[in-house]
N, C-alpha and C positions, 0 to 999 in steps of 0.2 A: 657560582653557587646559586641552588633556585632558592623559588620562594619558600618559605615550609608552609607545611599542610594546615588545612584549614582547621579552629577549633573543634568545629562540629563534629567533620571526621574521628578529628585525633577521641573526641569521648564517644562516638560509636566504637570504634576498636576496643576501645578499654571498657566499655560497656559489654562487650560481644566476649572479650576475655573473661571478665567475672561473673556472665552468664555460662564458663567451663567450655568454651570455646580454646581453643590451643592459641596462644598466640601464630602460629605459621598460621593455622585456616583461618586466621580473626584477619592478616593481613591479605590470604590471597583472597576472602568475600570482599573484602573492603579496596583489593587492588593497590594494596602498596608494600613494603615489601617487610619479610617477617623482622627483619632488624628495626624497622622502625616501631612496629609492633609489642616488640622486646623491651624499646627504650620507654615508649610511653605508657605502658603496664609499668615497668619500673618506677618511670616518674612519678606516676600517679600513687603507688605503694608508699614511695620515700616522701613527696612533697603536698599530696592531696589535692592535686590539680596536674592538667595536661600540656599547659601553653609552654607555647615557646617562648624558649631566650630570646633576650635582647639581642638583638643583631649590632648596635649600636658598637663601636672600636670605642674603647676608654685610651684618652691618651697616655700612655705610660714613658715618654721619652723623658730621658732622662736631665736632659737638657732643662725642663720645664722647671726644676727643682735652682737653677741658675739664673732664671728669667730674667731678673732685678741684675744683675750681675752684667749677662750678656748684653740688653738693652743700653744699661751706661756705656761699654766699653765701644759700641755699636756709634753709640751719640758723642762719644768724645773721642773719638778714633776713625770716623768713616772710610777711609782708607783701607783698612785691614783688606786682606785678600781671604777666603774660606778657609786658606792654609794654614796664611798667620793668626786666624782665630782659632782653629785647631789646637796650633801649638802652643796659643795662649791658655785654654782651656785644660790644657793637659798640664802644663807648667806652674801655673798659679791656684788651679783648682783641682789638680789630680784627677784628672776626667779625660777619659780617652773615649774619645769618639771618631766621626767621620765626617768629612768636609759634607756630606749627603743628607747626614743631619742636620746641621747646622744651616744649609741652605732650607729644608724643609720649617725648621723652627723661626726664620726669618718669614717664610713665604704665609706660619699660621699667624705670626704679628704683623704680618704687612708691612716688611721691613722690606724696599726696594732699594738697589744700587745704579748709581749713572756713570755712565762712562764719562771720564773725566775730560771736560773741552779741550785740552791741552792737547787733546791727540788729533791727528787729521786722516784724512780719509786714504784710505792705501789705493795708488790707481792702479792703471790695467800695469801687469809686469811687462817690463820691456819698453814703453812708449812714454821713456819722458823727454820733454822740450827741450832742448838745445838754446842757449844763448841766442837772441836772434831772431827766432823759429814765429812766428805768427800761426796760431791753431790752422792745422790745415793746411799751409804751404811753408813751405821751407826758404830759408832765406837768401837772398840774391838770385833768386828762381828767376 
């Protein structure tokens, strides 16, 4: 998406209009195109000003309405898997969502997970030691 047009512009077009200008020739003098033309004669008709919206996303997930909720369940369960939050979420709160969410809504609280040290490192498949075996040479070599 670009940038939108500058204020300046946007109140010559609509200036250029209510001097009986057509909106199509108020956009091709001004070089931009007649729909945008259309919109900001309208805006300025309905709202009394030309600027742009907010570009700003308002967060609307749904999740956020849970915060206090998921947080605890987060701190006294850190183990859950995105799944099993899922279907706690659905289960206990009637809320169907997606695991996509839910990682999204940790990543806006700064909720991070560690791989639990219990687990160890996977080696190369095929090459494990032999009883014996000394890295590198084989035994009774």
């Amino acid at each position: 998406m670009g940038k939108p047009h500058s204020q300046d512009l946007r109140e010559r077009v609509v200036a250029a209009v209510a001097a009986g200008a057509s909106r199509r020739a108020a956009g091709e003098r001004f070089q931009v195109s007649a729909a945008s033309a259309v919109r900001w004669a309208m805006l300025k008709r309905q709202t009394g000003e030309v600027r742009p919206r907010s570009r700003r996303k308002s967060n609307s997930s749904p999740l956020e309405a849970h915060a206090d909720w998921l947080l605890k369940l987060v701190a006294d369960e850190p183990g859950l898997t995105l799944a099993q939050t899922e279907e706690r979420l659905l289960a206990e709160r009637g809320l169907t969502t997606t695991e996509r969410s839910i990682r999204r809504f940790y990543k806006r609280h700064q909720i991070t997970f560690k791989k639990k040290s219990a687990r160890r490192r996977a080696g190369a498949a095929g090459r494990r030691r032999r009883k014996g075996e000394v890295e590198g040479h084989a035994a009774g070599a």
